[in-house]
C-alpha positions in Angstrom: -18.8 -35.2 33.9 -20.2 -37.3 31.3 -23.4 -38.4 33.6 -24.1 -34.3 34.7 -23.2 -33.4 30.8 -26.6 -36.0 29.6 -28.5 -34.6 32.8 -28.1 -31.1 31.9 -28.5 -32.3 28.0 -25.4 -29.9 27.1 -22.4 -31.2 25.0 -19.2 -30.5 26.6 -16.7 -29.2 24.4 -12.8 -29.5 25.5 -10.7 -26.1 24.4 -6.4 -25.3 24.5 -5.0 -24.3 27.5 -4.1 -20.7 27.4 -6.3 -19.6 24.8 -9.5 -18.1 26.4 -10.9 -17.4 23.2 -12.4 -20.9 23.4 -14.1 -19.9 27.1 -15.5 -16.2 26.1 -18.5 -16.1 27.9 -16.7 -17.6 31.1 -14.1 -15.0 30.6 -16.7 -12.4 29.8 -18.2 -13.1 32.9 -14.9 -13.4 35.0 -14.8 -9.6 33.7 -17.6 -8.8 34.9 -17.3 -10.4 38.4 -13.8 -8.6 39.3 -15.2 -5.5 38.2 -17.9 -6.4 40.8 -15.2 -7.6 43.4 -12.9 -4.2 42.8 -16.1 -1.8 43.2 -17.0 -3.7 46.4 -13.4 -3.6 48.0 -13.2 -0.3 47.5 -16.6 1.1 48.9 -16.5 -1.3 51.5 -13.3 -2.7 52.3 -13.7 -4.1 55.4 -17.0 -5.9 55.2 -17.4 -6.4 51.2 -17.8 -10.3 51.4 -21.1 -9.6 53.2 -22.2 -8.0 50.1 -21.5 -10.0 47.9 -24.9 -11.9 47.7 -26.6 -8.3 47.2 -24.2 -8.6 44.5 -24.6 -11.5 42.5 -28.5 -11.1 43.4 -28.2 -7.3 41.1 -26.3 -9.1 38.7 -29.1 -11.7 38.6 -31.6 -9.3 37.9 -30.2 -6.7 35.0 -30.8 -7.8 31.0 -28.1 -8.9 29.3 -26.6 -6.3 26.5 -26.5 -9.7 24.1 -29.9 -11.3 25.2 -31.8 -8.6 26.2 -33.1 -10.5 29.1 -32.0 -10.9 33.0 -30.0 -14.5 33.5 -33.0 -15.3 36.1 -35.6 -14.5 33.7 -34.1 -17.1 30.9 -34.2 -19.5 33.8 -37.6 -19.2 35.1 -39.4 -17.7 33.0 -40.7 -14.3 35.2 -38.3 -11.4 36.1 -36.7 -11.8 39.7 -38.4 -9.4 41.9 -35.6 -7.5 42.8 -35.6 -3.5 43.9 -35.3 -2.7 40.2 -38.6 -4.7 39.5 -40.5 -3.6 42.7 -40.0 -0.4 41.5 -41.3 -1.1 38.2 -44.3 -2.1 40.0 -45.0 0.5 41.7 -44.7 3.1 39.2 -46.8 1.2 36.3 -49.6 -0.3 39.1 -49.0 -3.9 37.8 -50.3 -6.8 40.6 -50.0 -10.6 40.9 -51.7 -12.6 38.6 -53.8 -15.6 40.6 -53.6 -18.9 38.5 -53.0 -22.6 38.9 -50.5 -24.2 39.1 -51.2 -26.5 35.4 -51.7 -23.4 33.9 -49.2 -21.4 35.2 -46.5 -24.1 33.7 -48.5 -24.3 30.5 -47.8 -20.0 30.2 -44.6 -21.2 31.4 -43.2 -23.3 29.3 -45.4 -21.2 26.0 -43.2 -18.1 27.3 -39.4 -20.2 27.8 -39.7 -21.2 24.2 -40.8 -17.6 22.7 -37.9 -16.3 24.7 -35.4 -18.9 23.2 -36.1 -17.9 19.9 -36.1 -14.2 20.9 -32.7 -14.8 22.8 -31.6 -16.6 19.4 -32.3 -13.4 17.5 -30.7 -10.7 19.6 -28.0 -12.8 20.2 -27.3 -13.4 15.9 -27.8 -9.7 15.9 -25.2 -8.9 18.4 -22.7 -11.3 16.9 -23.4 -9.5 13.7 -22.4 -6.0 15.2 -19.3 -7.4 17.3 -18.4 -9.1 14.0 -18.4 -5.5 12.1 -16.6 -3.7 14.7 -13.9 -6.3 15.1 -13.3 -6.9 10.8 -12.3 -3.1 10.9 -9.0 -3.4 12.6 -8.6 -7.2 12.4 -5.4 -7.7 10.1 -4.7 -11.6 8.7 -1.4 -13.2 9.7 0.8 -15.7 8.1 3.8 -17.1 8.8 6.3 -18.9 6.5 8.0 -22.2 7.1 11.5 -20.3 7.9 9.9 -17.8 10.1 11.0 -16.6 13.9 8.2 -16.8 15.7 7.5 -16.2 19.9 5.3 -18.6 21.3 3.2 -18.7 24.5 4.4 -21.2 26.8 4.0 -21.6 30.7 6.5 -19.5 32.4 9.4 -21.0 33.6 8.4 -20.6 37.9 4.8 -21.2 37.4 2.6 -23.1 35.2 -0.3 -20.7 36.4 1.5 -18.2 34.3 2.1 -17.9 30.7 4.5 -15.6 29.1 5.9 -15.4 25.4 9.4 -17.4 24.9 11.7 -17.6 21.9 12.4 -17.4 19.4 11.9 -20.5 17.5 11.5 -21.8 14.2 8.6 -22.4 12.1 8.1 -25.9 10.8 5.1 -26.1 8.1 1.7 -24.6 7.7 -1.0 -26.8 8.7 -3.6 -25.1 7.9 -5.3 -21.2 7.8 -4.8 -20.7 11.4 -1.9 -23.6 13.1 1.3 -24.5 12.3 4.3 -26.7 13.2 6.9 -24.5 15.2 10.4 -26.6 16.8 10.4 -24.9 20.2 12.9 -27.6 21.3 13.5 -29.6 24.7 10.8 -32.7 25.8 8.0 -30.4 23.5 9.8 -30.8 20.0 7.7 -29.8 17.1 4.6 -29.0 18.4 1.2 -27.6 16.5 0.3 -24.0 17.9 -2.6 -22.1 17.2 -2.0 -18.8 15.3 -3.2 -16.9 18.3 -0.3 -18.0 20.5 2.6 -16.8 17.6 3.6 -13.3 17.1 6.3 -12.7 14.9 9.7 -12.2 16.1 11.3 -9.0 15.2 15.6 -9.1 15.2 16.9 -6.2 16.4 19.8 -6.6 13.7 21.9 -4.8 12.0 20.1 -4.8 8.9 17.7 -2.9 10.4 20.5 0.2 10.9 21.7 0.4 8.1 19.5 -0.7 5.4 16.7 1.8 4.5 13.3 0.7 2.8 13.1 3.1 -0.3 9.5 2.9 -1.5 10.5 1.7 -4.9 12.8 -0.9 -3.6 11.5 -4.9 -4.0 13.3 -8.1 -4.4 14.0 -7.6 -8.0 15.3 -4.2 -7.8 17.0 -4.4 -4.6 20.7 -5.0 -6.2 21.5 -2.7 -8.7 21.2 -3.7 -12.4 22.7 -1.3 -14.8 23.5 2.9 -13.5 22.1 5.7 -14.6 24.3 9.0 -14.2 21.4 11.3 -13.6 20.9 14.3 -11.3 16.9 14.0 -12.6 16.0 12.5 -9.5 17.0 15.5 -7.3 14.9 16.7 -4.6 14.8 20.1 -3.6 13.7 22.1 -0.4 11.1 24.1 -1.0 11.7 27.1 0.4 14.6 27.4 -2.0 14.2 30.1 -5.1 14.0 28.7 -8.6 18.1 30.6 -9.2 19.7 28.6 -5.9 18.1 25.2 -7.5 19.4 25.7 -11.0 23.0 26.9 -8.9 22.8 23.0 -7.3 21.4 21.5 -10.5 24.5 22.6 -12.5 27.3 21.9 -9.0 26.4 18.1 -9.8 25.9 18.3 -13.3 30.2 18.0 -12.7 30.0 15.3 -11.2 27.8 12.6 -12.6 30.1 9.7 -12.1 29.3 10.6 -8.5 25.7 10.7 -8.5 25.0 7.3 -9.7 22.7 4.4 -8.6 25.7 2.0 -9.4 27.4 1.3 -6.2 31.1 2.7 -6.5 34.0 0.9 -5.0 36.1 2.4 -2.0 40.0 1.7 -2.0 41.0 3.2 1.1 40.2 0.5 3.0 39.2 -3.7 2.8 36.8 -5.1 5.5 38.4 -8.0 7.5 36.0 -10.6 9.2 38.3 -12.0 12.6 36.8 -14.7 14.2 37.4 -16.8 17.7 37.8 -20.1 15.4 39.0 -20.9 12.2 36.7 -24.3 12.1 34.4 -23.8 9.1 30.7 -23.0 10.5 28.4 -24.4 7.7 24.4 -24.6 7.8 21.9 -25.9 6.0 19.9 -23.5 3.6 16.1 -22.3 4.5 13.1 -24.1 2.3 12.0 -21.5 -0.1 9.3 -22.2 -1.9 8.9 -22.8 -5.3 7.2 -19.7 -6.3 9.4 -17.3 -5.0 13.0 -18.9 -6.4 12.6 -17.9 -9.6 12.9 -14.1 -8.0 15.6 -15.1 -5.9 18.0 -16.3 -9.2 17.2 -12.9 -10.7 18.7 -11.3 -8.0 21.6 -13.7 -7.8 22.2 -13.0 -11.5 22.4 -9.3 -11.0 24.6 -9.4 -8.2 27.2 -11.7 -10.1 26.8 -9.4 -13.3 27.9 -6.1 -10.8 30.7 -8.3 -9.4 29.2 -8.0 -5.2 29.5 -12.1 -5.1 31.1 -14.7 -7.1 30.4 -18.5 -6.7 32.1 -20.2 -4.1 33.9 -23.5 -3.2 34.5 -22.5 0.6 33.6 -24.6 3.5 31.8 -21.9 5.4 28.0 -21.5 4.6 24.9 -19.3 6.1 21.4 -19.8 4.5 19.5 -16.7 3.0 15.9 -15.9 4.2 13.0 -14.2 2.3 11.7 -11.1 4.7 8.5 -9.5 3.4 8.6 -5.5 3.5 5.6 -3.4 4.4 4.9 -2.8 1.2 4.5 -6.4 0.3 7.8 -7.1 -1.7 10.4 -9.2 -0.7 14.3 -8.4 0.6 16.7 -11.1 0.4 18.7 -11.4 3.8 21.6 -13.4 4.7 21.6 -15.0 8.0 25.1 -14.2 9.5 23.9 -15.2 13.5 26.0 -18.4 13.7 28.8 -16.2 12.2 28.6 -13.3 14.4 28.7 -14.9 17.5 32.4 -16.3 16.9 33.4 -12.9 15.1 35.5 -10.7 17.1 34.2 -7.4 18.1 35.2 -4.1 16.7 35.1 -1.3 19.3 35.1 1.5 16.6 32.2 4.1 18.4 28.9 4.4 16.4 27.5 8.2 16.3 25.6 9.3 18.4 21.9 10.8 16.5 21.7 13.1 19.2 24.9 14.5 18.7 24.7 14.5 15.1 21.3 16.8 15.3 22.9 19.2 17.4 25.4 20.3 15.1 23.0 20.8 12.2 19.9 21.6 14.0 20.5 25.5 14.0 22.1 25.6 10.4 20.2 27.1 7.9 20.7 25.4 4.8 21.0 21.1 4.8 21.8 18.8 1.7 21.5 15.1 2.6 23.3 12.5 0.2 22.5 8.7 0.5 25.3 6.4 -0.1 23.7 3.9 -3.1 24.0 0.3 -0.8 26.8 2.0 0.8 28.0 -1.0 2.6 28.6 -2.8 -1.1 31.0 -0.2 -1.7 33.6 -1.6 0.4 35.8 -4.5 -0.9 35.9 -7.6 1.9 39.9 -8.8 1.7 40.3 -12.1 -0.7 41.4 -13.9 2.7 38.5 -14.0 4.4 35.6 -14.0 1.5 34.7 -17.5 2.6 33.8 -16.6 5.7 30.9 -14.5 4.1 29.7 -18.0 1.8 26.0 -18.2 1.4 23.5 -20.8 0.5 21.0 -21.1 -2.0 18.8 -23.2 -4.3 21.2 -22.2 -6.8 24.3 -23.2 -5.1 26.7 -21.5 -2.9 28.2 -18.3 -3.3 30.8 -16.0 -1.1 30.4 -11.8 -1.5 33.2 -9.7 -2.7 32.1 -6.7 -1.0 31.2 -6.4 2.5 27.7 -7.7 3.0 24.9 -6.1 5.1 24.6 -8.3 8.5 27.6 -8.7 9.9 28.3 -8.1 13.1 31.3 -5.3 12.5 30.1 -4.2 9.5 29.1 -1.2 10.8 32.0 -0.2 12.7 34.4 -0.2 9.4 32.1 1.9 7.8 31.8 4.2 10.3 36.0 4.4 10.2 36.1 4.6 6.5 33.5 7.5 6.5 35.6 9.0 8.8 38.8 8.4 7.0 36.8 9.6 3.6 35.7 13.2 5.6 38.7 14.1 7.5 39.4 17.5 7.9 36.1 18.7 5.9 33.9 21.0 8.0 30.5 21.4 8.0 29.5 17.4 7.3 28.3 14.6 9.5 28.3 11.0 8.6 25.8 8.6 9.9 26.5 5.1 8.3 25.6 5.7 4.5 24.0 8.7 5.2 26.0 12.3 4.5 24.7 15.5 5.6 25.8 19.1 4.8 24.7 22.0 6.7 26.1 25.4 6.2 24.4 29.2 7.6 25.2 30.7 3.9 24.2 29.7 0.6 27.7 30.4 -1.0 29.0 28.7 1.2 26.7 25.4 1.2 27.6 25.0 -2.5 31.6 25.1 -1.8 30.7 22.7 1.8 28.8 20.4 -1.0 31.8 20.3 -3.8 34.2 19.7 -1.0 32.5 16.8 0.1 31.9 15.3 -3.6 35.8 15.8 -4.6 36.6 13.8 -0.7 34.1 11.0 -2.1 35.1 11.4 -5.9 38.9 10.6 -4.6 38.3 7.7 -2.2 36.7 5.6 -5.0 
């Protein structure tokens, strides 16, 4: 290849398998030759491979959108003289032009280096436009050393196929565009280009229960000091300025209720069961240095509300920064080693279906949001340990029960229950409480109900 390579005078240039980004104008043309295949299969499907040089002699003969000239032109320096250019002929009159054969490769090689440059140009052009059109909806991505990520590998029953496997672990950042990622076995750590990563989504149960409130970022995300206030109401707005003020002064009783200090439930403790009582401990994430100092301000606040205390236990998960859509950070815990030894809790989850036919044909709705409704319920002194977490800062165990677990959701779902029985007109759908009623009166006495219920059970 070498030899043909200094024959040819081109430089051959080796690219990564699987990434035909390297290869676009073999691709481009790969496109362009099945689209050629597929039109002749299905005008002629029985005798299409006699048509093929017809074909390729067409494709020989039309300019290229990029160049502006016919592949057979750039090569020998006059169009081919195809049906297309016969017909030109013949409608514009032009004839053969008698010359010899020195000067016909003088004009020759005169015309192959005007059309380089030309090609040069429209093809900078063209790059230019493609360049435009694709910076409007390109987005840049990063990953973190820490991150999940799915990677492109050869399927497992052919290595003629690739198909995305996972997930696995970033490593480091090499540079703008590959990074280190551990995808295990004979491979290792291995350095993948960005294009063969996408990021690996969890479906966990984080994603549930925990709600992304716009104002919500790393620092703010546990609760620092309440404010009893009823200021941040929202109201409907088909509702008249005299029903507002009527639900205005309804929780104007009850501002130890409407708080954004989580409360504290006492009708029930969550339990955390597992298959094994042998410690399971893990070794925290790398965080960088920038972003700890945020990550001890939320430790502090936490400690100061009394949701964890510092821990000596033998059980351990690391915590993981996960960027929200709106750029901030959520601390996570990552409870996956736990919850595959924890035991199940069969407790049914609501169904949303069911829940929006009940209150789809009331007329009046009043939704109340549970402020980190999961921190409101105490986890029993016997099994804290189990709930230890890692940090820079040390290790610390939660008092309340912590988002993430695998039955989390299920002894919610039973204490909500528990809190509501026998109250009509209210649904409960994790830390989410909705009213519906057909008359106003009515509404505001479904509403106190439901307060008192909650006001009692904390």
């Amino acid at each position: 290849m070498k030899d043909l390579f200094a024959i040819l005078k081109v430089k051959g240039v080796t690219t990564s398998p699987y990434h035909p980004q390297a290869n676009g104008k073999t691709e481009r043309f790969n496109a362009t030759l099945k689209s050629i295949l597929k039109k002749l299969c299905a005008t002629e499907s029985e005798e299409w491979d006699t048509f093929l040089p017809y074909a390729l002699f067409a494709y020989r003969e039309v300019p290229h959108e990029e160049t502006e000239f016919s592949p057979f032109e750039l090569l020998y320096d006059w169009p081919i003289r195809g049906p297309t250019q016969i017909y030109k002929e013949f409608i514009t009159g032009e004839e053969d032009i008698k010359m010899s054969v020195i000067k016909h490769v003088a004009r020759m090689r005169h015309k192959l280096k005007e059309m380089s440059l030309e090609v040069k140009d429209n093809l900078a052009r063209r790059k230019g436009y493609i360049k435009r059109w694709y910076d409007k909806s390109a987005k840049e991505r990063r990953f973190s050393p820490g991150d999940e990520v799915l990677v492109l590998l050869p399927s497992d029953t052919s290595r003629m196929i690739a198909q995305w496997k996972g997930p696995f672990r970033v490593i480091e950042r090499v540079n703008d565009v590959n990074y280190k990622v551990n995808v295990g076995g004979r491979r290792g750590v291995a350095v993948y280009h960005i294009n063969m990563l996408k990021n690996y989504t969890k479906r966990s149960i984080l994603i549930v229960v925990e709600k992304n409130h716009e104002s919500d970022d790393l620092e703010n995300a546990f609760p620092g000091d309440a404010s009893d206030s009823i200021e941040n109401l929202k109201f409907g707005i088909n509702l008249s300025q005299e029903q507002k003020e009527e639900l205005r002064s309804l929780c104007a009783k009850y501002l130890d209720v409407f708080t954004d200090k989580p409360g504290r439930f006492t009708l029930t403790e969550h339990q955390i069961r597992t298959t094994t009582e042998t410690p399971i401990s893990q070794k925290p994430y790398r965080i960088r240095y920038a972003k700890q100092e945020q990550v001890k301000k939320a430790l502090n606040d936490m400690l100061e509300q009394g949701q964890i205390t510092q821990s000596k236990s033998p059980w351990s998960s690391p915590i993981v920064l996960v960027n929200k859509p709106d750029g901030s950070l959520r601390m996570c815990i990552d409870y996956r080693k736990l919850n595959e030894v924890t035991i199940s809790d069969a407790y049914p989850v609501p169904r949303i279906s069911d829940i929006l036919e009940k209150v789809g044909n009331a007329k009046y709705l009043s939704r109340f949001d549970l402020t980190k409704g999961f921190w409101q319920v105490p986890l029993s002194e016997d099994t804290r340990e189990k709930s230890a977490f890692v940090t820079p800062y040390g290790l610390y165990e939660f008092t309340v029960m912590p988002f993430g677990m695998k039955t989390s959701p299920a002894t919610f779902i039973r204490l909500m229950n528990s809190v509501l029985q026998n109250a009509d007109h209210v649904v409960a759908y994790f830390d989410d409480l909705v009213v519906y009623s057909d008359e106003w009166n009515t509404h505001l006495e479904d509403i106190e109900r439901v307060v008192i219920k909650v006001q009692e059970a904390s």
